[in-house]
C-alpha positions as CSV (number, residue, x, y, z in Angstrom):
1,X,0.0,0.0,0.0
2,X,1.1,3.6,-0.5
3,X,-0.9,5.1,1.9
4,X,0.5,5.6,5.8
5,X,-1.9,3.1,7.1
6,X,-1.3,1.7,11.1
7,X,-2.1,-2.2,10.4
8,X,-2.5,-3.4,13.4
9,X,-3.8,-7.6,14.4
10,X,-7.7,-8.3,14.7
11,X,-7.0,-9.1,18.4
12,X,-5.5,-5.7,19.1
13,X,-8.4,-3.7,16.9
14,X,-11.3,-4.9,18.8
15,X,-9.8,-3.9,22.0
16,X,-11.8,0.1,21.2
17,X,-14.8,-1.7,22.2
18,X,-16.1,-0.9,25.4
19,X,-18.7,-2.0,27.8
20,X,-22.3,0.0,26.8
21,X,-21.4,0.0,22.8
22,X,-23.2,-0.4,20.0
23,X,-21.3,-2.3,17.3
24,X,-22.9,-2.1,13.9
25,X,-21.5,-5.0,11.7
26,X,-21.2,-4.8,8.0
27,X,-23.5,-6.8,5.7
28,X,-24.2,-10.3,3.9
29,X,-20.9,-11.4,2.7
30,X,-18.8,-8.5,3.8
31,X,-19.3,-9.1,7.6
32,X,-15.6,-8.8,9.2
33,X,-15.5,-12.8,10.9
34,X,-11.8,-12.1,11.8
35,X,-12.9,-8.7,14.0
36,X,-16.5,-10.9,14.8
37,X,-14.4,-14.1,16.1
38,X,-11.7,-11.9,18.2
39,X,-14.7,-9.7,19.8
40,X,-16.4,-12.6,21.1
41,X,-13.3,-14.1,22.3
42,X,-12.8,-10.9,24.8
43,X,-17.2,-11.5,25.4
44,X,-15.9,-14.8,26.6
45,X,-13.2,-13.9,29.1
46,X,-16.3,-10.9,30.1
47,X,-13.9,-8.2,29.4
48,X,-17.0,-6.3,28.7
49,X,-20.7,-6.5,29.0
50,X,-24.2,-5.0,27.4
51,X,-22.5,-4.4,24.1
52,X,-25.5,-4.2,21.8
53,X,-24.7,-5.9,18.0
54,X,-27.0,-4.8,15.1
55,X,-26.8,-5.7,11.6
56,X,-28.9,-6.7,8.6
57,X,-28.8,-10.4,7.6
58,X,-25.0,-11.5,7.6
59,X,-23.5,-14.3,6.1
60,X,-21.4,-16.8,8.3
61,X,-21.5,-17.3,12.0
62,X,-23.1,-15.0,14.3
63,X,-22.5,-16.9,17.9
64,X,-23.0,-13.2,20.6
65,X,-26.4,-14.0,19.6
66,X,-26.0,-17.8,21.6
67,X,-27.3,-18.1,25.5
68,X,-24.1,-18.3,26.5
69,X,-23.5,-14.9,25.9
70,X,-26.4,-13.5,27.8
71,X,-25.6,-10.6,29.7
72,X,-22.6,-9.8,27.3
73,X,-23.9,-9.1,23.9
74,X,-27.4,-8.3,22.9
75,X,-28.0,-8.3,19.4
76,X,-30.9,-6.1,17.7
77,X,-30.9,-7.2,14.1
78,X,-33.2,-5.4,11.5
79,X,-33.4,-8.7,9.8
80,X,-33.7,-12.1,10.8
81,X,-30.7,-14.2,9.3
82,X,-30.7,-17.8,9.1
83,X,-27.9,-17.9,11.5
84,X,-30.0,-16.3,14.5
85,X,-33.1,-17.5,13.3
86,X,-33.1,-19.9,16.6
87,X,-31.9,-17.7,19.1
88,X,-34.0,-14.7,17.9
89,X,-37.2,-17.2,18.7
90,X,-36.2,-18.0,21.8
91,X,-36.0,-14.7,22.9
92,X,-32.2,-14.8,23.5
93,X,-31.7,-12.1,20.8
94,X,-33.8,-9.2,19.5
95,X,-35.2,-7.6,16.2
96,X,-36.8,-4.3,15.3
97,X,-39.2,-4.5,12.6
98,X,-38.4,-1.6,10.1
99,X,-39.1,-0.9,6.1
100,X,-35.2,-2.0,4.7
101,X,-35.5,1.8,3.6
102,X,-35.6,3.4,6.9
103,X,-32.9,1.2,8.4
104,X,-30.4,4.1,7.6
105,X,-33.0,6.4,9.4
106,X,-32.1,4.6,12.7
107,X,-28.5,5.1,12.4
108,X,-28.5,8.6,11.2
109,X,-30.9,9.9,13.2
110,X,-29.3,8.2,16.4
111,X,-32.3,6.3,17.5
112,X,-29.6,3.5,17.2
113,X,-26.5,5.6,17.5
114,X,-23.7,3.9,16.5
115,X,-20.6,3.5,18.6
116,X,-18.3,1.2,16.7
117,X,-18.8,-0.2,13.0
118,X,-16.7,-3.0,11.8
119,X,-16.8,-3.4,8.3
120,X,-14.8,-4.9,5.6
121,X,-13.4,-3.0,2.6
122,X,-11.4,-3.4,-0.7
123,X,-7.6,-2.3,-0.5
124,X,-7.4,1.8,-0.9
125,X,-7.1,2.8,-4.6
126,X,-4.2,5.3,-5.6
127,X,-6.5,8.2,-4.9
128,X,-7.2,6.6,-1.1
129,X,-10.6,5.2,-1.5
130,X,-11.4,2.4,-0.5
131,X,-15.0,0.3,-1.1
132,X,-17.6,-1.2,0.8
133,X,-18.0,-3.6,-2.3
134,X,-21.0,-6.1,-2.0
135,X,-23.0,-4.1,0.6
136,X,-23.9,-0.7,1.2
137,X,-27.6,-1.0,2.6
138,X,-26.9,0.6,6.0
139,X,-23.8,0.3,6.5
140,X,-22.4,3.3,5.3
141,X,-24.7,5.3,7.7
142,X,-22.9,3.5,10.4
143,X,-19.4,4.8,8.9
144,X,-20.9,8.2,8.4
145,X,-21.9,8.8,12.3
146,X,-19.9,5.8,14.2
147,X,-17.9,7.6,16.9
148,X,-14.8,4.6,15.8
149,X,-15.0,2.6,11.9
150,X,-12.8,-0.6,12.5
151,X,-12.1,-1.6,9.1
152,X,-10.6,-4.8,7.6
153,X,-8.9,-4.9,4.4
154,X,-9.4,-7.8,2.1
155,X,-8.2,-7.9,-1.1
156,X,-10.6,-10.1,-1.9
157,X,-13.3,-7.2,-1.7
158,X,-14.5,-6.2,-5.2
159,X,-13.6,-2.9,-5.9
160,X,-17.3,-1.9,-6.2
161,X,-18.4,1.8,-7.5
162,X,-21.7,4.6,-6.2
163,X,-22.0,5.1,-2.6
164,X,-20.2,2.3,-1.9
165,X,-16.2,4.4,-2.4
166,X,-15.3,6.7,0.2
167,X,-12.0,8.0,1.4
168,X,-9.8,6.0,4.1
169,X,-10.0,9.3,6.1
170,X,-13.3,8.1,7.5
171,X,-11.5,4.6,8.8
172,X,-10.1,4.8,12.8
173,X,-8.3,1.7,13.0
174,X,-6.9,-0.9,10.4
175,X,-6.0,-4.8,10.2
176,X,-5.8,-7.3,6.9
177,X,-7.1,-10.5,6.3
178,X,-7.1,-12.3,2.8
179,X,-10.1,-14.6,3.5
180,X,-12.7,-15.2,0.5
181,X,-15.9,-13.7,1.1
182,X,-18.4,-15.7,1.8
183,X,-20.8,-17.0,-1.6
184,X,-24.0,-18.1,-1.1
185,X,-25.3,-20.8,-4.2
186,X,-28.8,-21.6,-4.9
187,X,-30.2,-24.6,-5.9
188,X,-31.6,-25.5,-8.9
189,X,-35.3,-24.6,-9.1
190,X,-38.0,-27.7,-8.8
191,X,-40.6,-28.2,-11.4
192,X,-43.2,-26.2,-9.6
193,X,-40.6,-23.6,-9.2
194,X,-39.6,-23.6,-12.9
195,X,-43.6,-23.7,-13.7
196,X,-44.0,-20.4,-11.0
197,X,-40.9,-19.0,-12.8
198,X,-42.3,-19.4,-16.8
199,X,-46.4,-17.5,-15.7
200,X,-43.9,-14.6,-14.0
201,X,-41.8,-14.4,-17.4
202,X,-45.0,-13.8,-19.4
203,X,-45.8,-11.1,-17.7
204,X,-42.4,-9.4,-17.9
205,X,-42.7,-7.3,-20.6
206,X,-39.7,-5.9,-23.0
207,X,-37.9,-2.5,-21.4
208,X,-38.9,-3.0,-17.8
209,X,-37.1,-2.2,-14.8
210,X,-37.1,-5.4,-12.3
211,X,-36.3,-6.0,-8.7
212,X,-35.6,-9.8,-7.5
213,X,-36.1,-11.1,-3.5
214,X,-33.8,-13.8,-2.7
215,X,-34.8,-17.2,-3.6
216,X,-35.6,-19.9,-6.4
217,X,-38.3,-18.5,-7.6
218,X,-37.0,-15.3,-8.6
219,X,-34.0,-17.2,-10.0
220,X,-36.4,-19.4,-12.1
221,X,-38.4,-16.0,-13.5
222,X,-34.5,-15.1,-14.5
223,X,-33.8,-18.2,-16.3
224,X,-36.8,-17.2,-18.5
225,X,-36.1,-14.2,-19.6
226,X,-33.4,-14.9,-22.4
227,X,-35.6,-13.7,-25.2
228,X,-36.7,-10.6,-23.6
229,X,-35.1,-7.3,-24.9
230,X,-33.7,-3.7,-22.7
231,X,-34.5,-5.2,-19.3
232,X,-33.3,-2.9,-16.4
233,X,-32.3,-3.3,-13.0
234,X,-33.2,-1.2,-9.9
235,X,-33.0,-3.7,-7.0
236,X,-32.2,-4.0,-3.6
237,X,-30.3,-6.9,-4.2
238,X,-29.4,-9.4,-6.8
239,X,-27.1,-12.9,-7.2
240,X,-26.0,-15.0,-10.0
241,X,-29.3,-15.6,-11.8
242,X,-28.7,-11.9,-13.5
243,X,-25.3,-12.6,-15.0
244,X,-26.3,-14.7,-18.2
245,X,-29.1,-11.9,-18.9
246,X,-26.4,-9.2,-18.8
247,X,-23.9,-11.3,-21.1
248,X,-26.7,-11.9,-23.9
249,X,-27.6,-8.5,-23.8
250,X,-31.1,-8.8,-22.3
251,X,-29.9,-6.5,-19.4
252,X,-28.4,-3.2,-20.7
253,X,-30.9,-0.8,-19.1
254,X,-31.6,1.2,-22.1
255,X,-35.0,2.0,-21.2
256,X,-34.5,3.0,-17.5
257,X,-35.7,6.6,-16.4
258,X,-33.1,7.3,-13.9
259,X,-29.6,5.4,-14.0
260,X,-30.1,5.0,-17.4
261,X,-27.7,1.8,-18.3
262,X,-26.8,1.0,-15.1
263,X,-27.8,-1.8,-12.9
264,X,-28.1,0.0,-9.3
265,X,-28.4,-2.0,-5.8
266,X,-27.6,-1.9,-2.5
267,X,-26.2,-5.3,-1.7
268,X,-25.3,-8.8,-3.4
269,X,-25.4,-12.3,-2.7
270,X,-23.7,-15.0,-4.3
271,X,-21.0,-16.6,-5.9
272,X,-16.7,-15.7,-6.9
273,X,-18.3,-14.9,-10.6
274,X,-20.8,-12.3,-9.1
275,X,-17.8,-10.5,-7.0
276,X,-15.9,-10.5,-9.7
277,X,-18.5,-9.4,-11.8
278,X,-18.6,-6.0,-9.9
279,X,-15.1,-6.0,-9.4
280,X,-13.8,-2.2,-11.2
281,X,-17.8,-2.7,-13.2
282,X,-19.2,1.8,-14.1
283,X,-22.0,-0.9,-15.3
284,X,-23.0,-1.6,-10.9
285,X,-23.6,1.0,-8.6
286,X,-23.8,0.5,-5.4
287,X,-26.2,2.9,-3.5
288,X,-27.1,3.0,-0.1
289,X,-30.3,2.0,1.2
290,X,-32.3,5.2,1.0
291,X,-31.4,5.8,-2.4
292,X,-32.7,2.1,-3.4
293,X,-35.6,1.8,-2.0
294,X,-37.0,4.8,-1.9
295,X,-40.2,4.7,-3.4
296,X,-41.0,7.5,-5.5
297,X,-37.6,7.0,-6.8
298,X,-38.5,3.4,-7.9
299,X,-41.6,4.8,-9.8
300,X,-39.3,7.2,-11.8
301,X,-38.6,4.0,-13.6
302,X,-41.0,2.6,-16.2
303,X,-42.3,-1.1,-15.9
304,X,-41.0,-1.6,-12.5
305,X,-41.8,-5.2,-12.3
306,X,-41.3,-6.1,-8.4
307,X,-40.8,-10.3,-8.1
308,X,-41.1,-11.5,-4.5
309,X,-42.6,-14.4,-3.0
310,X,-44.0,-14.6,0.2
311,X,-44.8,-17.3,3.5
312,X,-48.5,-16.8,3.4
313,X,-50.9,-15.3,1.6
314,X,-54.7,-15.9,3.5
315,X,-58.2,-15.9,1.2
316,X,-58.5,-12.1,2.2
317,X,-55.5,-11.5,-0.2
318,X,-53.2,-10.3,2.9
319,X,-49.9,-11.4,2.5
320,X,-47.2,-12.4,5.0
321,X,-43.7,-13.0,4.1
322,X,-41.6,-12.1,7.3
323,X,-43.3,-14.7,10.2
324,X,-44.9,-17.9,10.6
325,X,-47.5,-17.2,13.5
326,X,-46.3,-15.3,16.6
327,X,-42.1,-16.2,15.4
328,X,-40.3,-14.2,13.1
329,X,-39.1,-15.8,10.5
330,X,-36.8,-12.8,8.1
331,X,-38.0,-9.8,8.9
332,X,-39.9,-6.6,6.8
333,X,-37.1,-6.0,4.5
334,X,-37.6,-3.8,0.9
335,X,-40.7,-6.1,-0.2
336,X,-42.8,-3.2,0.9
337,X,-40.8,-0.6,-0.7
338,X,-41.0,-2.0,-4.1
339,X,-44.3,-3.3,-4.0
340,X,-45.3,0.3,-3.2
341,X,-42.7,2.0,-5.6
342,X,-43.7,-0.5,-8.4
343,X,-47.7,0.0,-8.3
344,X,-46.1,4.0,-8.8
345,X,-44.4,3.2,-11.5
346,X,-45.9,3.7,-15.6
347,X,-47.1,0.5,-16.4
348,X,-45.5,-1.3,-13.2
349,X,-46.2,-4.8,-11.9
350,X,-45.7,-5.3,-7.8
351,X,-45.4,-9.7,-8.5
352,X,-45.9,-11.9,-5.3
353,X,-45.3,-15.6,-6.7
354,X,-45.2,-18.5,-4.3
355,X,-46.5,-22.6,-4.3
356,X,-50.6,-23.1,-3.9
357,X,-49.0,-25.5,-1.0
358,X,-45.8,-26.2,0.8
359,X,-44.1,-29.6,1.1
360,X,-45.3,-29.8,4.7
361,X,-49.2,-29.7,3.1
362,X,-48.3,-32.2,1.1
363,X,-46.9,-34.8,3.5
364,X,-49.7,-34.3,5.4
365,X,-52.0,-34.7,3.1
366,X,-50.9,-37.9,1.8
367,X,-50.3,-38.8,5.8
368,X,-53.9,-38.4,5.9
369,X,-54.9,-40.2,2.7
370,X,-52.9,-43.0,4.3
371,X,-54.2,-43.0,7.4
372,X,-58.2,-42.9,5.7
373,X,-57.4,-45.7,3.5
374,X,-56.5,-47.2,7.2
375,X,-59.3,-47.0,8.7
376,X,-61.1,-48.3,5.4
377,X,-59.4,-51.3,5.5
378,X,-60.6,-51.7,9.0
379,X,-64.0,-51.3,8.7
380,X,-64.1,-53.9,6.2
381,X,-62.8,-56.3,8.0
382,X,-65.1,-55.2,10.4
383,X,-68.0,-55.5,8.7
384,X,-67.0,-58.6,7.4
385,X,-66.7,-60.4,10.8
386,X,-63.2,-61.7,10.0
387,X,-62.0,-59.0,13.1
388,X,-63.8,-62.3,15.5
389,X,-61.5,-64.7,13.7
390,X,-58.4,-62.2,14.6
391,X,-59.4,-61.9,18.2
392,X,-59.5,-65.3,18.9
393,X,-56.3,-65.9,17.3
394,X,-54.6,-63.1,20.0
């Protein structure tokens, strides 16, 4: 590096944190697990204690959130990850239910004032900026108003452009770590899925402007789309399923109102090929969250067509897709923001695509088909006497 950067070790960074702190940690695949694993190391020799943790969903292990670290760390997600799906449901951890939008909102306006933000970032350029890369969302409020920015170096990071540069000024402390980031694959969509994915795909139509959730089924609308022509992307996020549209040409962007050719978002999740994608791409901006998901900003764009899919959806058309019952399952998210920001769109399409039935309604039906055909059999033999034969036998 050219730049007069202190390195110092992961061990010796996280010694800023203090007991009473709010740590914000960095997003998805850029969450720092070499400043994550050497923080909870000093939460288990209780060098500290009531250190609240928020985040968005990360990828990769999250264990303050655990029992065992009662009393230490409290986490307060604004989404709810896989990885503290569990311990959010038992009531060991915490999350506050907020439009993906207005998570920004929080930090900026210090309702959750940030003390420490430990991020992740692509080695400085010759100009000293460095990049957030995969995920901007809220983070960079957190770097904007955090009272200390940890920051690990990776030069595994892409190099990602929009909100996502900013100068190494902003950065307190600095350590290195050459780990991959973490990808996330999806498998390959099931019949029903692909079936889901070809109805979406016909009512996609030439020049719009799409956003994708996370999941199969907005992977299997993608797979359809290879004869579609000037598709645009304004998203919140988006994974591999958009790279072959963008190599055939189906993705350019050439009908957008705003960003005109450029495929804007505020985070990614996926594979190597997707980093490298945006590695050094003008084609990706990176925005933060506000910028994203803002709705009347979305509507600027013609054809929004907004894919998502959803938990529940009950015969009064009201749709669920962040619990199951009383637990939280995800969380609000951006679904809202583009449903809304689609329907204000010219000619815009807010999609919610999801199974008539889940597997779980399947097994049970046929558990109960079994168990009738059961009870048929029985009552035949029943009605046929041949149940007096049996007990005399036992």
């Amino acid at each position: 590096m050219n730049h007069n950067i202190k390195i110092v070790s992961a061990e010796e960074a996280v010694k800023e944190i203090k007991s009473g702190d709010r740590i914000h940690i960095h997003s998805v695949a850029c969450a720092p697990q070499k400043l994550i694993t050497e923080m909870c190391k000093r939460g288990k020799r209780k060098e500290f204690n009531n250190v609240k943790i928020q985040h968005l969903h990360i990828e990769g292990a999250a264990p303050y959130s655990s029992p065992e670290y009662e009393g230490i760390f409290q986490l307060e997600s604004f989404f709810v990850g896989h990885n503290v799906r569990k311990d959010t449901q038992a009531g060991y951890a915490d999350y506050i239910p907020v439009f993906l939008q207005e998570t920004q909102r929080l930090i900026r306006e210090g309702y959750t004032k940030v003390d420490i933000a430990l991020i992740q970032v692509s080695p400085p350029d010759r100009h000293g900026f460095v990049s957030l890369g995969t995920s901007v969302d809220a983070t960079l409020a957190a770097v904007q108003t955090a009272e200390t920015v940890i920051a690990v170096i990776n030069p595994n990071m892409p190099r990602a452009f929009g909100d996502a540069l900013f100068n190494i000024n902003c950065i307190d402390i600095f350590c290195e770590d050459d780990t991959p980031l973490i990808e996330a694959h999806f498998g390959d969509p099931s019949e029903i899925e692909t079936a889901i994915g070809q109805n979406v795909a016909n009512l996609i139509e030439d020049g719009a402007t799409l956003q994708m959730g996370i999941g199969a089924i907005p992977n299997a609308v993608l797979a359809q789309l290879g004869n579609h022509k000037n598709i645009g992307i304004h998203t919140e996020m988006f994974a591999d399923g958009i790279l072959p549209l963008v190599e055939s040409g189906v993705v350019n962007g050439r009908e957008k109102g705003i960003d005109v050719g450029k495929m804007v978002s505020t985070f990614l999740m996926g594979s190597k090929k997707l980093y490298d994608f945006v590695d050094d791409n003008p084609g990706v901006v990176m925005k933060d969250v506000s910028y994203t998901n803002d709705i009347n900003r979305i509507g600027r764009n013609p054809k929004v067509t907004a894919i998502n899919s959803a938990i529940q959806i009950d015969i009064t058309g009201q749709v669920c897709s962040d619990s199951i019952g009383t637990k939280f399952y995800s969380g609000v998210g951006g679904q809202i923001d583009f449903i809304r920001g689609a329907s204000m769109s010219p000619g815009g399409k807010p999609i919610i695509a999801m199974p008539s039935i889940t597997p779980k309604v399947v097994a049970a039906y046929l558990s109960m088909q079994m168990m009738n055909r059961i009870k048929m059999i029985l009552n035949s033999l029943i009605n046929s006497g041949l149940h007096y034969e049996l007990n005399k036998l036992l």
